[in-house]
C-alpha positions as CSV (number, residue, x, y, z in Angstrom):
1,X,71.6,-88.2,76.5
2,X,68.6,-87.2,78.5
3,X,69.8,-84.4,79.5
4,X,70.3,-83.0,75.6
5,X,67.0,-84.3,74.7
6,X,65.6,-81.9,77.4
7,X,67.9,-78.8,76.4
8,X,66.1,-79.7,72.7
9,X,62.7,-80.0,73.8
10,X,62.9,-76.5,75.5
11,X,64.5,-74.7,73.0
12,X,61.6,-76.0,70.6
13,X,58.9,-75.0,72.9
14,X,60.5,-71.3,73.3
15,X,60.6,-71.0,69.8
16,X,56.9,-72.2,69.4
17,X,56.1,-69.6,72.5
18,X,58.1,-66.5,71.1
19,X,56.2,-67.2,67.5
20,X,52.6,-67.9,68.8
21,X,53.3,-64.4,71.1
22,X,54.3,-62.7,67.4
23,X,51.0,-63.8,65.7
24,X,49.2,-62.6,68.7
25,X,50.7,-59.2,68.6
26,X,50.6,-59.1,64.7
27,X,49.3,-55.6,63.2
28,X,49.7,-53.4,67.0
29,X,52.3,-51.0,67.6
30,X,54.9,-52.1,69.8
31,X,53.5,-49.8,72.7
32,X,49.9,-48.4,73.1
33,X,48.7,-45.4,74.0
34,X,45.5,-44.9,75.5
35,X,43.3,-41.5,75.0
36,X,42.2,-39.3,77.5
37,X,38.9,-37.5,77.2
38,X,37.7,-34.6,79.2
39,X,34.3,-33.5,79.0
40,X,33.2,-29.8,79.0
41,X,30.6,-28.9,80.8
42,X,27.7,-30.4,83.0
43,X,27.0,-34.5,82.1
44,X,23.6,-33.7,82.9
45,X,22.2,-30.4,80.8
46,X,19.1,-28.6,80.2
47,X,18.0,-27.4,76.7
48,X,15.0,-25.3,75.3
49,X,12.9,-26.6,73.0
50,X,13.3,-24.9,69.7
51,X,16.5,-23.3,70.2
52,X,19.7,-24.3,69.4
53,X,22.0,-26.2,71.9
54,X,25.2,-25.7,71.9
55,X,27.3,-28.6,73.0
56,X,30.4,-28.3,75.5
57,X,32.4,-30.8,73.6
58,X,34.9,-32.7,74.8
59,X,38.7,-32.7,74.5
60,X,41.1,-35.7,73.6
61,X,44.6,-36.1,74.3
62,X,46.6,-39.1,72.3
63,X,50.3,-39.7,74.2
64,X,50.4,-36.0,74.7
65,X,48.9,-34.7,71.4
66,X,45.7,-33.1,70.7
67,X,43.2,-35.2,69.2
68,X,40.5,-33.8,69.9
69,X,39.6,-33.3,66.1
70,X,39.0,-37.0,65.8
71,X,36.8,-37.4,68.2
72,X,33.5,-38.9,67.0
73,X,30.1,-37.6,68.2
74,X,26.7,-39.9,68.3
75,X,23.2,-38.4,68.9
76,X,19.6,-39.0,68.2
77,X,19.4,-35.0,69.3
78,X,18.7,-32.2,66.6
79,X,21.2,-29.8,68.3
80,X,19.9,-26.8,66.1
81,X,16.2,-27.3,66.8
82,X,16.1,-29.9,69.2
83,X,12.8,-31.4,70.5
84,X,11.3,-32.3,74.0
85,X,12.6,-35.1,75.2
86,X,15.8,-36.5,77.0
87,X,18.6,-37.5,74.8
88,X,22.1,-38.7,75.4
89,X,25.5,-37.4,73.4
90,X,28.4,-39.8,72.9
91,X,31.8,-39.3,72.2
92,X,34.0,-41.5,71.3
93,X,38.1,-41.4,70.1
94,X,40.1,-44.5,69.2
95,X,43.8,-45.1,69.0
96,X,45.9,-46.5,66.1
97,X,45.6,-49.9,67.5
98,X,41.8,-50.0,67.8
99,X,41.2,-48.7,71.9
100,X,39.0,-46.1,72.5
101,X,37.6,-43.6,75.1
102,X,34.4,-42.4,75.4
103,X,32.6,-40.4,77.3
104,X,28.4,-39.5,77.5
105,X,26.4,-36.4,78.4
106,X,22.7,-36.3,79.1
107,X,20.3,-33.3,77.8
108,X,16.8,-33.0,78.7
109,X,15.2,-30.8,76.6
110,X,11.5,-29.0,77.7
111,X,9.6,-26.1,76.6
112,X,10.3,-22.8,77.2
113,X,6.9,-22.8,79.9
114,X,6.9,-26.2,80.9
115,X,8.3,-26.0,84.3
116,X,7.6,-29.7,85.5
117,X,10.2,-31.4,83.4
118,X,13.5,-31.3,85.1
119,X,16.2,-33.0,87.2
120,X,14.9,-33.6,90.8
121,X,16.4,-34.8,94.1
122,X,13.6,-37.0,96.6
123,X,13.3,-35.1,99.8
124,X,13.8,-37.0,103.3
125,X,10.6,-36.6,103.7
126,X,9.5,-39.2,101.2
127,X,8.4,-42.9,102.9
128,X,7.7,-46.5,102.1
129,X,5.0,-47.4,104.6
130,X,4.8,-51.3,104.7
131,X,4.7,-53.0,108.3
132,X,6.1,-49.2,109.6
133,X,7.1,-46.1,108.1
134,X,10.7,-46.0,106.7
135,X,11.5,-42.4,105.4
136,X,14.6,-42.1,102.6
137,X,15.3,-39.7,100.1
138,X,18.4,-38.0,98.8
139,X,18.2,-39.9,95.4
140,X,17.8,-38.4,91.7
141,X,14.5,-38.5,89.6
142,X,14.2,-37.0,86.2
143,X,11.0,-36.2,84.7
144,X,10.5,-35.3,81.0
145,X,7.4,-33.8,79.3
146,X,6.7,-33.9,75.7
147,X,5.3,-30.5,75.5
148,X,1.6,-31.7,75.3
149,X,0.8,-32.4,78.9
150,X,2.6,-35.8,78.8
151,X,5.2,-36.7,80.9
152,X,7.9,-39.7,81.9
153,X,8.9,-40.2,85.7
154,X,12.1,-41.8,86.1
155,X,11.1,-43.6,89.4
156,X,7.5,-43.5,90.5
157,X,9.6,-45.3,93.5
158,X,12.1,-42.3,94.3
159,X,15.2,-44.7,94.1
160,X,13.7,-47.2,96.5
161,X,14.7,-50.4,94.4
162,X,17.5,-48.6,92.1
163,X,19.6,-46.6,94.6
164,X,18.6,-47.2,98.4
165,X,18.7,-51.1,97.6
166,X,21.4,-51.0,94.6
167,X,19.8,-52.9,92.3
168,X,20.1,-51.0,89.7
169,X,18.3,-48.1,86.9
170,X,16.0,-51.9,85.7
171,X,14.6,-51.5,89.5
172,X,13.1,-48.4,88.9
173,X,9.3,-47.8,88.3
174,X,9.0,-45.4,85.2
175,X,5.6,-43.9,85.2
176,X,3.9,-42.4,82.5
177,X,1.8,-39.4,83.7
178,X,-0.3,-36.7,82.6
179,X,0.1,-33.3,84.6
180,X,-2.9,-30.7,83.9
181,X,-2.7,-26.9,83.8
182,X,-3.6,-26.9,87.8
183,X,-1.0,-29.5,88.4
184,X,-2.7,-32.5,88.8
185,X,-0.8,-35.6,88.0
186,X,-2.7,-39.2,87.1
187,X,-1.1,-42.3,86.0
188,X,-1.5,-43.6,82.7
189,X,1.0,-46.6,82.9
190,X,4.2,-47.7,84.1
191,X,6.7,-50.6,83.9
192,X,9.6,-52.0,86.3
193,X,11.4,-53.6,84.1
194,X,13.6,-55.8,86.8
195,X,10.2,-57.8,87.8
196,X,8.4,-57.3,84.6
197,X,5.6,-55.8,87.0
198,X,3.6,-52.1,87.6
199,X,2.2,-50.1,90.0
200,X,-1.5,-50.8,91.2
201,X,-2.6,-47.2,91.2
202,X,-1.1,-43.7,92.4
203,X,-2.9,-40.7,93.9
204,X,-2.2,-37.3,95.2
205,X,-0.1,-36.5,92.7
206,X,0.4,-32.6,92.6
207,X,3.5,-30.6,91.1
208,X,3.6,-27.1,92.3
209,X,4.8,-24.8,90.0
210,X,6.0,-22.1,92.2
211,X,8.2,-24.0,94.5
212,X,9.1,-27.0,92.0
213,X,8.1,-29.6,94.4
214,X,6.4,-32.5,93.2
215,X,4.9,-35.4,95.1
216,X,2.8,-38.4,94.6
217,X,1.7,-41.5,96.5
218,X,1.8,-45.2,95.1
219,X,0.5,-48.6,95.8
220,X,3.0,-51.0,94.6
221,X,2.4,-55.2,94.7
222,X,-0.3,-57.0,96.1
223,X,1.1,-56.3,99.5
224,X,0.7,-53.9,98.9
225,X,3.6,-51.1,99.5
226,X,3.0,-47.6,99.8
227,X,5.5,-45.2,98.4
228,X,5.3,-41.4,99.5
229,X,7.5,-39.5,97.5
230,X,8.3,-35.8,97.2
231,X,10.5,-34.2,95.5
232,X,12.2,-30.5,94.7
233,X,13.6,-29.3,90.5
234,X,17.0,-29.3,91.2
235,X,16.7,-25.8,88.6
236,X,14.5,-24.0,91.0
């Protein structure tokens, strides 16, 4: 008797399993297919100020079909007339059942003269002198002008915190600058967002305009920490 009372109880709980599995599946296809996109072009891109940029696109692919006339594209960027600044494009595609793909490019856009703003790479060269020199470099730093002498430095750090360490783009000290007509650069703020703290000052900042270089020096925490970094436009 047992024995039946067992084969019951399982073939109740089966039931219950196989119809809480159909209410969990309700309203999807019974197989999924996932789009693929394929960006075009650089992720990273330079535009002109004033002049129209025209986007790479990306391409979708849907279980072997074209889709790439549903994908949907987000930006903040006037692509006709787009202004100084650095702006992100998002695409995005999404399959019957609600699953997407997306995909993001990057576009900094300067003036036509403005040869400070661009993507950078820190030289070996550059140093954190704090109980000994430790040279580094290798790392990315972006720095964007908004066409009236005003510029943002990704890192005033040159990837110290955010890629030498790992913690992270919130470990980097953006700097707000001004760079004159002779290349001078001074400080007019900056902000690490990871410790909610700034830099105490930074001096000899130069950019040269006929090599691309830029460099700077920066006293960091009450230590304090001395940063030495220089740098070369990648798009020299």
């Amino acid at each position: 008797m047992k024995k039946y009372i067992s084969i019951i109880a399982l073939a109740m709980l089966s039931t219950v399993a196989f119809t809480s599995c159909d209410k969990d599946t309700e309203g999807f296809t019974s197989i999924t297919y996932y789009p693929v996109l394929t960006m075009e072009g650089p992720v990273y891109d330079m535009a002109t100020a004033g002049q129209p940029y025209s986007d790479p696109g990306c391409t979708a692919v849907l279980n072997g079909e074209d889709v790439t006339g549903e994908i949907a594209v987000v930006t903040s960027m006037n692509l006709q007339s787009p202004e100084p600044g650095y702006y992100s494009i998002n695409y995005k595609v999404v399959n019957a059942d609600g699953f997407s793909a997306s995909a993001t490019r990057y576009v900094l856009v300067s003036d036509a003269g403005d040869k400070a703003s661009g993507y950078y790479t820190v030289n070996d060269d550059s140093y954190r002198d704090y109980s000994g020199i430790i040279y580094y470099g290798g790392y990315s730093l972006r720095v964007v002008g908004d066409g009236k002498g005003n510029y943002e430095i990704s890192d005033l750090l040159g990837g110290w915190y955010d890629y030498r360490a790992g913690y992270g783009s919130a470990y980097a000290l953006v700097g707000n600058v001004t760079i004159d007509a002779d290349g001078n650069i001074e400080l007019v703020d900056s902000f690490l967002e990871g410790w909610g703290d700034s830099a105490n000052s930074l001096s000899d900042g130069k950019f040269d305009a006929s090599t691309g270089k830029i460099s700077w020096s920066v006293s960091y925490t009450d230590y304090p920490f001395i940063f030495v970094v220089n740098a070369t436009n990648d798009n020299f």
